[in-house]
N, C-alpha and C positions, 0 to 999 in steps of 0.2 A: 528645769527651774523656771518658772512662770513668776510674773511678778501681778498680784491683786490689788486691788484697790476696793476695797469693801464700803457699801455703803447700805445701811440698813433703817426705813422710818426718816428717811432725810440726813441720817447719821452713822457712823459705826456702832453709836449704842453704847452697851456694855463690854463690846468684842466678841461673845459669843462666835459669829461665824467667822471674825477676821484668825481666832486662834483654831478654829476647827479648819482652815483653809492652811493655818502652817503645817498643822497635824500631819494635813494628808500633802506635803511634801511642796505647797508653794511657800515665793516669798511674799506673805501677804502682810498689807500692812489700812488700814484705815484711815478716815478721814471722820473729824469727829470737831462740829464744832465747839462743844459745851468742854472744858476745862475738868470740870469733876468730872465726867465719864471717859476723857482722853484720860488720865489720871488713873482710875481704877483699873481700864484695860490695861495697861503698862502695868500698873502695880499688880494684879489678881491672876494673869494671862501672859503676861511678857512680851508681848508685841507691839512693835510700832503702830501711832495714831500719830498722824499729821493733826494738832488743834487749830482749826480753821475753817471759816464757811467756802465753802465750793468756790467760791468770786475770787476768795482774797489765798486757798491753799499757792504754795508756791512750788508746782509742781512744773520739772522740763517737760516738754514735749517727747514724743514717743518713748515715755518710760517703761508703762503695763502692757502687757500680751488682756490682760482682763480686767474688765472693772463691773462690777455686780450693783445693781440697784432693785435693792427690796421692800416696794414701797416709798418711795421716795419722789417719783417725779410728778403725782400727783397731790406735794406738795410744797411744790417748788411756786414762785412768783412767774420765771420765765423758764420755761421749761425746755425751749430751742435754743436759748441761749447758754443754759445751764451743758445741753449735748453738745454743742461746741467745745467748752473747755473740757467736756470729758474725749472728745474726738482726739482734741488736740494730745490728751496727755494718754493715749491708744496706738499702740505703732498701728504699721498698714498692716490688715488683715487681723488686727484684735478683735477680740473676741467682747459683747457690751450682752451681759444678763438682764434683765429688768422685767420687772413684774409689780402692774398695778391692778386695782381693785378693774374689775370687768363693768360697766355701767350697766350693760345689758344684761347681768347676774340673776335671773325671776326668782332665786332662791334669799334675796336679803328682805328683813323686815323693812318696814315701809320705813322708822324711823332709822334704820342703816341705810337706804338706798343711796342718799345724797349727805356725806360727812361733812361735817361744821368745818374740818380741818380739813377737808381737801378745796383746794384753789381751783384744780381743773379734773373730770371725769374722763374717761377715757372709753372706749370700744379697739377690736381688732383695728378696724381700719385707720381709727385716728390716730391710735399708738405708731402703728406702720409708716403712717405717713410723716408723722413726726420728725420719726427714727430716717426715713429719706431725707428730709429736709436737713439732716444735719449730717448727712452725711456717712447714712448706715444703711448696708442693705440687711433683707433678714436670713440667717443661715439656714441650711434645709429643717434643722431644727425645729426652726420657728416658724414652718410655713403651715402650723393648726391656728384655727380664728379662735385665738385665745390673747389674754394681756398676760400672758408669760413668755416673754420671745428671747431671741436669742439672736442676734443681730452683728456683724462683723464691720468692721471699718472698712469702709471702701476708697472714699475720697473723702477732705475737706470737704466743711460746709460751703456751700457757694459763697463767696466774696462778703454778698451783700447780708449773708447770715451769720458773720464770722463773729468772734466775740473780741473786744478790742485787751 
């Protein structure tokens, strides 16, 4: 019995994967900060969504064994800061999914390459080192040079990274 923390586009969304995540035998639950789509998943899906943005969820420390982010930290404001509090809310040795668009992708159209809505672009290496800086190493999983990784909690962010 695994506990998730789903986050999909910066959000849970509609719940889609947080309810296909109960399906298959966790206890998963979302983070969702928009009111009508915390609202729907509950109502359509029957599964918990925390309504709150990342900063202000009121989430303890080492809650989730997982927390999944698909497409989301590319468009985040602070995006070592934002890994922090998911560090924080990761027991040791959690497991953090995440998967951003690849910068280096030669297959997007030129008016894809660089999205209006994304704040920060990403490659293997910067994603990786990101994911160190806060405190994640990558699991053997994640050791293809790709923005799909799979990353475990190793230690706290260093001190001077930590989120207040």
């Amino acid at each position: 019995d695994h506990a998730v923390l789903a986050e999909e586009s910066g959000r849970s969304g509609s719940g889609e994967f947080v309810y296909m995540a109960s399906l298959a035998g966790f206890d998963a639950q979302g983070l969702e900060p928009h009111a009508g789509y915390s609202e729907y998943t509950r109502t359509i899906f029957g599964v918990p969504v925390i309504t709150a943005p990342l900063e202000k969820a009121d989430i303890a420390e080492n809650t989730y064994d997982i927390i999944t982010l698909n497409h989301v930290l590319e468009h985040l404001h602070y995006p070592l800061t934002s890994l922090g509090y998911l560090n924080r809310w990761l027991k040791m040795g959690g497991l953090l999914a995440v998967e951003v668009p690849d910068i280096e992708f030669t297959r997007h159209s030129a008016a894809n390459r660089f999205h209006h809505a994304h704040v920060y672009n990403f490659n293997h290496a910067t994603l990786t080192a990101l994911l160190d800086k806060a405190g994640f190493e990558l699991d053997a999983r994640g050791a293809v040079a790709s923005t799909t990784l799979f990353a475990r909690k190793t230690r706290a962010p260093a001190p001077e990274r930590q989120v207040s």
